[in-house]
N, CA, C and O atoms as CSV, one atom per row, in Angstrom:
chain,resi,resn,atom,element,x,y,z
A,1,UNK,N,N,-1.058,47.438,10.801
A,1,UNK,CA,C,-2.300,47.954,11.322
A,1,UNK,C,C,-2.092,48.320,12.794
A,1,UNK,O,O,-1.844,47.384,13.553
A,2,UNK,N,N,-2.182,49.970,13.465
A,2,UNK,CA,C,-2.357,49.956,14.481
A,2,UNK,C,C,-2.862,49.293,15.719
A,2,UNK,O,O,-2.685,48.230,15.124
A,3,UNK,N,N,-3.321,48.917,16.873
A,3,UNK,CA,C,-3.617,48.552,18.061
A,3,UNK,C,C,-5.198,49.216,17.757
A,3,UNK,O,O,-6.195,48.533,17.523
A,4,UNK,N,N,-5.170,50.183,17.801
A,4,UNK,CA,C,-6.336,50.811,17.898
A,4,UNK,C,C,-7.434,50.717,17.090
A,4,UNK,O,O,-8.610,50.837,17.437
A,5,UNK,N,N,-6.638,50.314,15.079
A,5,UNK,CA,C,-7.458,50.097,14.342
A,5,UNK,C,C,-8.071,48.432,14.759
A,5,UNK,O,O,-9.267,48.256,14.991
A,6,UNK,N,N,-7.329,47.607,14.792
A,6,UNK,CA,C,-7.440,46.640,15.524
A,6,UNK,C,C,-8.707,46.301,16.120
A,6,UNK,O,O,-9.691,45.633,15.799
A,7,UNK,N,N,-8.198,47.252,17.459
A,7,UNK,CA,C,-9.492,47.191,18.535
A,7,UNK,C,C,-10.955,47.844,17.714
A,7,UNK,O,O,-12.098,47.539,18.053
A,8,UNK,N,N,-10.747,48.417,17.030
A,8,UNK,CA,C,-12.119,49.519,16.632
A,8,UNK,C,C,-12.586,48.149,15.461
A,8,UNK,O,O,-13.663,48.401,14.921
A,9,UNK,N,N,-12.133,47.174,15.135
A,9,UNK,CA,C,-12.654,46.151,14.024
A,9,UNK,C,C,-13.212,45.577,15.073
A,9,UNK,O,O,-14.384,45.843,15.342
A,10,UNK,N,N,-12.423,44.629,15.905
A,10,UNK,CA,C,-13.069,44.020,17.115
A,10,UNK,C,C,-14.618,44.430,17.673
A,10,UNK,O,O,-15.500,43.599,17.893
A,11,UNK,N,N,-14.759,45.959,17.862
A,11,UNK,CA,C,-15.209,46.563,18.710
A,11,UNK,C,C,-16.586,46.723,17.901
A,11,UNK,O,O,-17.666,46.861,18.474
A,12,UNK,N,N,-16.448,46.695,16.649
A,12,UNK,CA,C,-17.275,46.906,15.464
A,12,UNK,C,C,-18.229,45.468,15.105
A,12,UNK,O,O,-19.430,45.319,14.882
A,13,UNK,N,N,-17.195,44.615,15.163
A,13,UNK,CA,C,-17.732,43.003,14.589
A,13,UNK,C,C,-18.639,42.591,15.668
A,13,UNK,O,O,-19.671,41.999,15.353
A,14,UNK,N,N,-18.379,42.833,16.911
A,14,UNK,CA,C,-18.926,42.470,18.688
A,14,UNK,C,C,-19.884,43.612,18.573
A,14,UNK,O,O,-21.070,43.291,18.641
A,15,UNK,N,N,-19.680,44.565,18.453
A,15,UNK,CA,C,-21.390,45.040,18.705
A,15,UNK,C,C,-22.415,45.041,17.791
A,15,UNK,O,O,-23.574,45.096,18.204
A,16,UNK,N,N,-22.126,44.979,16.363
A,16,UNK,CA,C,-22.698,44.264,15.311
A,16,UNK,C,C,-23.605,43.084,15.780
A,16,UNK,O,O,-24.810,43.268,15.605
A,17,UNK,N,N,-23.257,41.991,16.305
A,17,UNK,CA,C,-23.116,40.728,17.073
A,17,UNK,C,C,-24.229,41.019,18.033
A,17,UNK,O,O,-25.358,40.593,17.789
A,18,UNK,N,N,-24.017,41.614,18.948
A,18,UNK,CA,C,-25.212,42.098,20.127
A,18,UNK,C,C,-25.977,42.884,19.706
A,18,UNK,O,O,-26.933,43.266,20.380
A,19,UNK,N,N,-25.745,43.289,18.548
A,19,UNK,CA,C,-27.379,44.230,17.769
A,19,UNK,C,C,-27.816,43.087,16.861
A,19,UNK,O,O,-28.834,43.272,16.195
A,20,UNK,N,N,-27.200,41.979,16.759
A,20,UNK,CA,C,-27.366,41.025,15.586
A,20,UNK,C,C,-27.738,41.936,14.436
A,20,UNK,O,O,-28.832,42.250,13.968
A,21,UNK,N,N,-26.667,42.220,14.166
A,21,UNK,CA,C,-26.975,43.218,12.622
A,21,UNK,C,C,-25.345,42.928,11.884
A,21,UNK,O,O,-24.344,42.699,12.563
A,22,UNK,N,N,-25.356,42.979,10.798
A,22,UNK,CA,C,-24.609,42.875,9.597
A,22,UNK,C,C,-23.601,43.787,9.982
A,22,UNK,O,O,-24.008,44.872,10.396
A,23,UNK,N,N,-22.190,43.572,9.937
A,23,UNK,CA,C,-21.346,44.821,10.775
A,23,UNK,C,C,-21.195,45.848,9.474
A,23,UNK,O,O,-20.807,46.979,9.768
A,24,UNK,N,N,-21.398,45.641,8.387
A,24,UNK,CA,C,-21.885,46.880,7.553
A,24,UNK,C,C,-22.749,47.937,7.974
A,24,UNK,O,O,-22.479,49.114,8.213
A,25,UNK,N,N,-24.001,47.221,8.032
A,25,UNK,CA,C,-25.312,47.745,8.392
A,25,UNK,C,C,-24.646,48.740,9.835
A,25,UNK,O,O,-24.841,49.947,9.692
A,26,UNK,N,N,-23.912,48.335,11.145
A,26,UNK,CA,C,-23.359,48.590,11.770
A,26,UNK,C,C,-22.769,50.291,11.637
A,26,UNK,O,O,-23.032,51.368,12.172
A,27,UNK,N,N,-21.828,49.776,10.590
A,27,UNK,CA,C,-21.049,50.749,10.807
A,27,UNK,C,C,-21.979,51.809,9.987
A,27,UNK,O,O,-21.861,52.916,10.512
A,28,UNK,N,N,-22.587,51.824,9.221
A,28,UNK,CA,C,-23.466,52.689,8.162
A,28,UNK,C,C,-23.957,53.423,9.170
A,28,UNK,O,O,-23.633,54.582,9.428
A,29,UNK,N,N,-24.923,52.600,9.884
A,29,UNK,CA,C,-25.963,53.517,11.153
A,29,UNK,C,C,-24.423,53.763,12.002
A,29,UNK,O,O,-24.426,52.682,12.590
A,30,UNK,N,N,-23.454,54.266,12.347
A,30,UNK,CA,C,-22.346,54.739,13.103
A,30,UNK,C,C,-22.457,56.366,12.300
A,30,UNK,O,O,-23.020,57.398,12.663
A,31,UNK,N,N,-21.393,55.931,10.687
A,31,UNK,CA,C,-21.584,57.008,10.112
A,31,UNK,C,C,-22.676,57.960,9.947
A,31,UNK,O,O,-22.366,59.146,9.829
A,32,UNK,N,N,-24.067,57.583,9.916
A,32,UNK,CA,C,-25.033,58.087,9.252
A,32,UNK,C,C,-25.072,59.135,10.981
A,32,UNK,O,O,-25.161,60.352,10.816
A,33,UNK,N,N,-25.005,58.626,12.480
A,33,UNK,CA,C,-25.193,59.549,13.805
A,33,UNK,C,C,-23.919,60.173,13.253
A,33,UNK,O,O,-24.184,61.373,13.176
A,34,UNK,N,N,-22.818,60.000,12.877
A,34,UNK,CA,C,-21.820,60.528,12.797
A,34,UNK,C,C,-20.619,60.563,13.832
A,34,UNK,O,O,-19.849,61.513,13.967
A,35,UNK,N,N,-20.580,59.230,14.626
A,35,UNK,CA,C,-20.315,59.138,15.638
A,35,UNK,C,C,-19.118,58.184,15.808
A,35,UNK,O,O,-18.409,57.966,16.790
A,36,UNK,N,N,-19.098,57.437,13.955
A,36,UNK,CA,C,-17.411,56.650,13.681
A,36,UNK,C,C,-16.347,57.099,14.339
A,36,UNK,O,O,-15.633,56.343,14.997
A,37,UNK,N,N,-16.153,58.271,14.236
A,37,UNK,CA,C,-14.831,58.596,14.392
A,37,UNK,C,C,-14.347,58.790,15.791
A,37,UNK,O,O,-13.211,58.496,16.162
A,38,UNK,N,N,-15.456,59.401,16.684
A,38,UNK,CA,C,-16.144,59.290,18.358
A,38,UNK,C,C,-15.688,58.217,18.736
A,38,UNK,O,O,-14.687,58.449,19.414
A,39,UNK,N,N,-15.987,56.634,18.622
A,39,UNK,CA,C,-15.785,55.850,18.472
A,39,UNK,C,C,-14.304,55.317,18.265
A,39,UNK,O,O,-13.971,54.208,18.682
A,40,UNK,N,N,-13.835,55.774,17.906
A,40,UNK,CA,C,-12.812,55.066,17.277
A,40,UNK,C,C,-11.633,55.887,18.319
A,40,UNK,O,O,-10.778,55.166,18.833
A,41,UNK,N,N,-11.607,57.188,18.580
A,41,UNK,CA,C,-11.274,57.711,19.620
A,41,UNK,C,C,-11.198,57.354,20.593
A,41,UNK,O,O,-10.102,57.177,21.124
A,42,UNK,N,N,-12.196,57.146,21.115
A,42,UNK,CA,C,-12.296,56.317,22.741
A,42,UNK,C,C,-11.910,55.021,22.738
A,42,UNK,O,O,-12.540,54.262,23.474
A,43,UNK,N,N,-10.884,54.515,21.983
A,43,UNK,CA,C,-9.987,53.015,21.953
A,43,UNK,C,C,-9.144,52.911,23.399
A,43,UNK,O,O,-8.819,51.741,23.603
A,44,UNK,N,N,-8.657,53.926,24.574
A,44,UNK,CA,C,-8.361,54.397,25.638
A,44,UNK,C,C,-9.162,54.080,26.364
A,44,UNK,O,O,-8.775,53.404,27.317
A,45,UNK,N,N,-10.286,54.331,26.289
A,45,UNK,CA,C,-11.724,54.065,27.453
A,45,UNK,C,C,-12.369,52.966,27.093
A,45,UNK,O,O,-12.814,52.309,28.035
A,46,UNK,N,N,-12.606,52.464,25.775
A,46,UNK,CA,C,-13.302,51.249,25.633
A,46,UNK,C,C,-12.557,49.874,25.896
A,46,UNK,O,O,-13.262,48.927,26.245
A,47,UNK,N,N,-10.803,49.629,25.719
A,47,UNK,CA,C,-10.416,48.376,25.916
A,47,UNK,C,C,-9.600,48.232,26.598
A,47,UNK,O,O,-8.612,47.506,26.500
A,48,UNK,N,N,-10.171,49.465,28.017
A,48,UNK,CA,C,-9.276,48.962,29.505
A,48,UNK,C,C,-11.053,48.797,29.947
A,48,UNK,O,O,-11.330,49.407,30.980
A,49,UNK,N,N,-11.884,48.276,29.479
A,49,UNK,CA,C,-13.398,47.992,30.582
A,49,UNK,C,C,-13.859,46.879,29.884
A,49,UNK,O,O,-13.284,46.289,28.969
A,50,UNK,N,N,-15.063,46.611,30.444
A,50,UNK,CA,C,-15.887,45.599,30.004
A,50,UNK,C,C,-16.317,45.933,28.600
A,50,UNK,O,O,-16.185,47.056,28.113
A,51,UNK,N,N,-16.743,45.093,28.092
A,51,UNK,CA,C,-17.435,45.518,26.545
A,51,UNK,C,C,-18.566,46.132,26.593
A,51,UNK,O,O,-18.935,47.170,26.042
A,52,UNK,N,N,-19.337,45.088,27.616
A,52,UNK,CA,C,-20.682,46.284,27.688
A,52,UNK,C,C,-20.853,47.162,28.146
A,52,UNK,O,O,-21.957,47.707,28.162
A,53,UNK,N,N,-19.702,47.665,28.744
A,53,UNK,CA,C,-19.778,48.996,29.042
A,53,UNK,C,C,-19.568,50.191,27.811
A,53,UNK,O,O,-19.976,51.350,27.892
A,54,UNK,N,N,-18.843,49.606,26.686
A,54,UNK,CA,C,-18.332,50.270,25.252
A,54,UNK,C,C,-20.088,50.037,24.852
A,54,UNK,O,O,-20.787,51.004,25.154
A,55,UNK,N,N,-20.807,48.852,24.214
A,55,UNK,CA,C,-22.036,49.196,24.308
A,55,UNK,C,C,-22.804,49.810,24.719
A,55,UNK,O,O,-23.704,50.195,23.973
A,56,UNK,N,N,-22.789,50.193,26.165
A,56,UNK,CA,C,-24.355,50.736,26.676
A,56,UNK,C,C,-23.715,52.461,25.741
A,56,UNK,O,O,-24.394,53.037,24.890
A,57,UNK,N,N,-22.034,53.034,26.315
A,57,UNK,CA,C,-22.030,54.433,25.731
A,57,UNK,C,C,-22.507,54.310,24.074
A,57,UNK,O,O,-23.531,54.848,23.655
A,58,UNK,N,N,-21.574,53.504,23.219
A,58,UNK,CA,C,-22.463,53.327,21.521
A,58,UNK,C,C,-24.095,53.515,21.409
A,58,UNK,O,O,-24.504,53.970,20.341
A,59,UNK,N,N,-25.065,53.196,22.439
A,59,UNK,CA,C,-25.898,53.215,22.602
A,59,UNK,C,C,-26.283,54.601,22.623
A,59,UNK,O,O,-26.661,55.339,21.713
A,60,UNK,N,N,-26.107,54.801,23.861
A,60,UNK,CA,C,-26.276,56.297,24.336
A,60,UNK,C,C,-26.325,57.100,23.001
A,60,UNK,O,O,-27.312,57.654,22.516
A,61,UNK,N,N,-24.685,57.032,22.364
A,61,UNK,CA,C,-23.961,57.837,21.314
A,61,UNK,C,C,-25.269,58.271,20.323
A,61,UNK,O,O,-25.750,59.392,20.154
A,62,UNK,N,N,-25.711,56.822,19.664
A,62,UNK,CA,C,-26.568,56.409,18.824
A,62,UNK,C,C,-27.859,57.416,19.292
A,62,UNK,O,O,-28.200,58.426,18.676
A,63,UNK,N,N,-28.332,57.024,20.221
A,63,UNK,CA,C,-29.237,57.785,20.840
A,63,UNK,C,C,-29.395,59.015,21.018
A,63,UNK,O,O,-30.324,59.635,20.501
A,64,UNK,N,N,-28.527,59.534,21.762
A,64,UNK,CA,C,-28.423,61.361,22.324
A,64,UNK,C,C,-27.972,62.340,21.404
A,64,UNK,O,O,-28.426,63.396,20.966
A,65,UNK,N,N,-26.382,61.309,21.156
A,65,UNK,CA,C,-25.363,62.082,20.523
A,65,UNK,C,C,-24.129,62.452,21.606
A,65,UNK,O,O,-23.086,63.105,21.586
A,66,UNK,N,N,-24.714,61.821,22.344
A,66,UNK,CA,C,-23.746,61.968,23.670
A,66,UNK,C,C,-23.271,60.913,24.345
A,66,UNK,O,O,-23.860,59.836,24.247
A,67,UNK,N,N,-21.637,61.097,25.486
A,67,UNK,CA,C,-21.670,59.548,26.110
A,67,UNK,C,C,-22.421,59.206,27.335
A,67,UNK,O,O,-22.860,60.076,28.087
A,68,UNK,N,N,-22.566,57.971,27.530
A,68,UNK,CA,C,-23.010,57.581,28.643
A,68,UNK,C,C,-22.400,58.348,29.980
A,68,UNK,O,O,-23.064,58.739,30.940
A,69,UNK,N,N,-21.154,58.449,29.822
A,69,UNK,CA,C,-20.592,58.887,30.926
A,69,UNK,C,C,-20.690,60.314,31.491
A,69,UNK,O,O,-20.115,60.604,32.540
């Protein structure tokens, strides 16, 4: 298993966790913005920072369709 897939399980189970939601449920509402794969991309920007900083952009993502940044 890659580094990256790795991090994107991590990254998945932990914000699951701070939405307190089922990391199914999680990833479903990911796919359904369409924004999995977005996500999974930015493994470069999300696990050289803080986590909540990978949250607030998932947020955004979820939200706009766009990143925080």
């Amino acid at each position: 298993m890659s580094e990256e897939m790795k991090f994107f399980m991590y990254l998945l189970e932990s914000y699951a966790a701070y939405k307190n939601e089922k990391t199914g449920d999680t990833l479903k509402e990911w796919d359904k913005h369409g924004i999995t794969e977005t996500i999974f991309d930015n493994y470069w920007g999300y696990h050289t920072e803080r986590i909540e900083n990978a949250f607030d952009d998932i947020d955004c993502l979820v939200t706009t369709g766009r990143h925080a940044w």
